[in-house]
Every structure is written in structure tokens, then in C-alpha cells.
C-alpha positions as CSV (number, residue, x, y, z in Angstrom):
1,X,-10.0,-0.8,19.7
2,X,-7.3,0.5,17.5
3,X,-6.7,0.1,13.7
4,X,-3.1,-0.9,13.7
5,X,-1.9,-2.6,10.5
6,X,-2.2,-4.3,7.3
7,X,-0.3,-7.2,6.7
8,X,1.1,-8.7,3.6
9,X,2.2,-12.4,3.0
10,X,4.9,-12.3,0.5
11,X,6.5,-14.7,-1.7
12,X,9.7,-12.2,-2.1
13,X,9.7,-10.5,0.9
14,X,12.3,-8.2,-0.5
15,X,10.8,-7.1,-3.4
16,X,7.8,-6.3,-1.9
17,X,9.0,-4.7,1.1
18,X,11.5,-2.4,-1.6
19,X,8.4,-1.7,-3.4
20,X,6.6,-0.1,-0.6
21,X,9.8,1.7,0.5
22,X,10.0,3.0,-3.1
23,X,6.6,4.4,-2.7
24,X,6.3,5.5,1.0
25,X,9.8,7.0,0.9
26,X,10.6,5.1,4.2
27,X,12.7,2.6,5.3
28,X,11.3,-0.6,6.7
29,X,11.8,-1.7,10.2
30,X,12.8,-5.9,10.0
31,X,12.1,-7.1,13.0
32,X,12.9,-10.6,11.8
33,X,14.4,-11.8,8.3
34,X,10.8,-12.9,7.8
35,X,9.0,-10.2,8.9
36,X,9.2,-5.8,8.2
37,X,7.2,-3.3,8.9
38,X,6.9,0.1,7.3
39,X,5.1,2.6,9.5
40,X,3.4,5.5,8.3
41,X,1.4,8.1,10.5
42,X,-2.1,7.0,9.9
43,X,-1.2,3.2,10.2
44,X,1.3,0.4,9.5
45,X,1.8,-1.8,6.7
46,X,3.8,-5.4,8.3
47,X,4.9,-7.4,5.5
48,X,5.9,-11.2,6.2
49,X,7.1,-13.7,4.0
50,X,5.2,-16.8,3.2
51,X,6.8,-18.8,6.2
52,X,5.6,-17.0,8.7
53,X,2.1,-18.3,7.7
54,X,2.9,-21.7,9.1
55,X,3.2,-19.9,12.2
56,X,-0.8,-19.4,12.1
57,X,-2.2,-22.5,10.4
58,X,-0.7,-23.7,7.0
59,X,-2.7,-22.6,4.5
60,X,-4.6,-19.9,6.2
61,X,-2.8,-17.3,3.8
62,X,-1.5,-17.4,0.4
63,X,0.8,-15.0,-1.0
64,X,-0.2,-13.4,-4.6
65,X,-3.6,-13.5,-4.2
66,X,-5.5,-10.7,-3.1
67,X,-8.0,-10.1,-4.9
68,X,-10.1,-7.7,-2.8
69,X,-8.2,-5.6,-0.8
70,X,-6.7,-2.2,-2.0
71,X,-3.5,-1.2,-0.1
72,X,-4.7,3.2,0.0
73,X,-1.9,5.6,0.6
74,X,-3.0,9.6,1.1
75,X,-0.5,11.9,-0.5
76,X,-0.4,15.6,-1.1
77,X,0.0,15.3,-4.7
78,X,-1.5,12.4,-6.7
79,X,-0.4,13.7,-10.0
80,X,3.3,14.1,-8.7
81,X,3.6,10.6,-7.0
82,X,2.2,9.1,-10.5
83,X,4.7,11.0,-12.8
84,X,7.4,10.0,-9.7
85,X,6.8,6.3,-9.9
86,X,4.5,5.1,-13.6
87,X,8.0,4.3,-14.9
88,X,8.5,2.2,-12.0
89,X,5.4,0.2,-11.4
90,X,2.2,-1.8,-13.3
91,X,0.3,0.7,-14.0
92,X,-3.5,-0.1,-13.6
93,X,-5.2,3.2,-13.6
94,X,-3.7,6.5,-14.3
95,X,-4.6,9.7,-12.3
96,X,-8.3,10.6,-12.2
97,X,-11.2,11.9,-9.9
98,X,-13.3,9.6,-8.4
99,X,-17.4,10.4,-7.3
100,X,-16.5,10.6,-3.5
101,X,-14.2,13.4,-4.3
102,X,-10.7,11.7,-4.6
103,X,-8.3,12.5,-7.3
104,X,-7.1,8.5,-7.2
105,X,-4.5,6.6,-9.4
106,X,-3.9,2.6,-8.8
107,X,-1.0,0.4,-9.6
108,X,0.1,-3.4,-8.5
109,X,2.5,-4.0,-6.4
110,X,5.2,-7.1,-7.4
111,X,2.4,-9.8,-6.2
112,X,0.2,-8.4,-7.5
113,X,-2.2,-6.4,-5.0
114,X,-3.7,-3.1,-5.8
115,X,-2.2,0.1,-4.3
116,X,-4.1,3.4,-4.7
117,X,-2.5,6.9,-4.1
118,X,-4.9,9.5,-3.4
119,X,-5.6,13.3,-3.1
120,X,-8.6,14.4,-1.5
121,X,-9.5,17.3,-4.0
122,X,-13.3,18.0,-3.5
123,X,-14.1,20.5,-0.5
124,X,-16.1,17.8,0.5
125,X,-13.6,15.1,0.5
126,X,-11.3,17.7,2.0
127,X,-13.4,18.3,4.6
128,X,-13.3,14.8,5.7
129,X,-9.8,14.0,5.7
130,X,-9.2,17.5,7.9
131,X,-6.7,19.0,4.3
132,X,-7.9,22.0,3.6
């Protein structure tokens, strides 16, 4: 079994899907005017808009609510993406180093779920993410 993706049910598909373009400097693929993907190296974030849930079962998403999942981005710089984008975004937690050896900084996306951008900056925590 692979990890492929993350998906995101959006209320404005656009806006979201221009937020994480803003912050993963690439371009989304649409593969339907309902439905993008942005693909990173380590995984892919699909985004859909709220009508695709009816393609499930209604009601078995619901856009703007997350409440438990943190959308995690590793970058080389932490401190650089912050300064790049704290203008930019709502700012939840500026940058600082976390106990497992992260230096971390979180924001919210336009619906409102958590993103974190994050340095490995311990040896440890460089160690396990193969950076040093």
C-alpha cells in the first residue's frame, strides 16, 4: 500500500486551490472544474469542491470543517517561507521549535484548516527525514 494523497473538500475551490499554489510554488493540475491536484514529491494534495461530495454519499464531507487534521509541508527554510507568506495568510503560530526537533510555524488556509511548514533542525530530527 501506498500513501498517495490528501484531499480537501472546498467551498471555493479557487481560493483554496490559489492558496496552496501560493505556498507550494506549483501550479495545480485540474483535472475537472471541480476537482485539482497539486503534487509535490513526498505526496499529493487533490482538492475538490463541495459537489464532488455528492459523488460519495451526501453529507459524508463537509467543507470548512476540519478540525483535526494539519495539512504538513517540509521546507528548507521555515523562517524564510514565514517572512515569504505571514503578510499573506492567518497566522496561527509564528516560527518556533517544537520537542520532536522541528522548527514549525502554522497558519489557516481560506477554510479554515491548519497548515504547518517545517524544518527539521535537530540532528535527530535531521536524521530522520534523511537532511543533513
Amino acid at each position: 500500500m501506498k500513501f498517495a494523497s490528501t484531499r480537501l473538500v472546498a467551498r471555493d475551490i479557487k481560493a483554496v486551490v490559489g492558496f496552496y499554489e501560493k505556498v507550494t510554488h506549483r501550479a495545480a493540475q485540474w483535472l475537472a472544474p471541480v476537482f485539482a491536484e497539486i503534487v509535490t514529491p513526498g505526496a499529493t494534495l487533490a482538492i475538490g469542491s463541495a459537489e464532488t461530495v455528492a459523488l460519495f454519499r451526501e453529507g459524508s464531507a463537509e467543507p470548512a470543517s476540519n478540525r483535526s487534521a494539519i495539512i504538513e509541508f517540509q521546507v528548507e527554510d521555515v523562517d524564510a517561507e514565514f517572512e515569504r507568506l505571514k503578510d499573506q495568510v492567518d497566522v496561527v503560530m509564528e516560527p518556533k521549535t517544537m520537542p520532536w526537533g522541528n522548527r514549525a510555524a502554522l497558519f489557516r488556509d481560506p477554510e479554515g484548516t491548519p497548515v504547518s511548514l517545517y524544518t527539521p533542525v535537530t540532528e535527530a530530527a535531521k536524521e530522520r527525514f534523511g537532511t543533513r
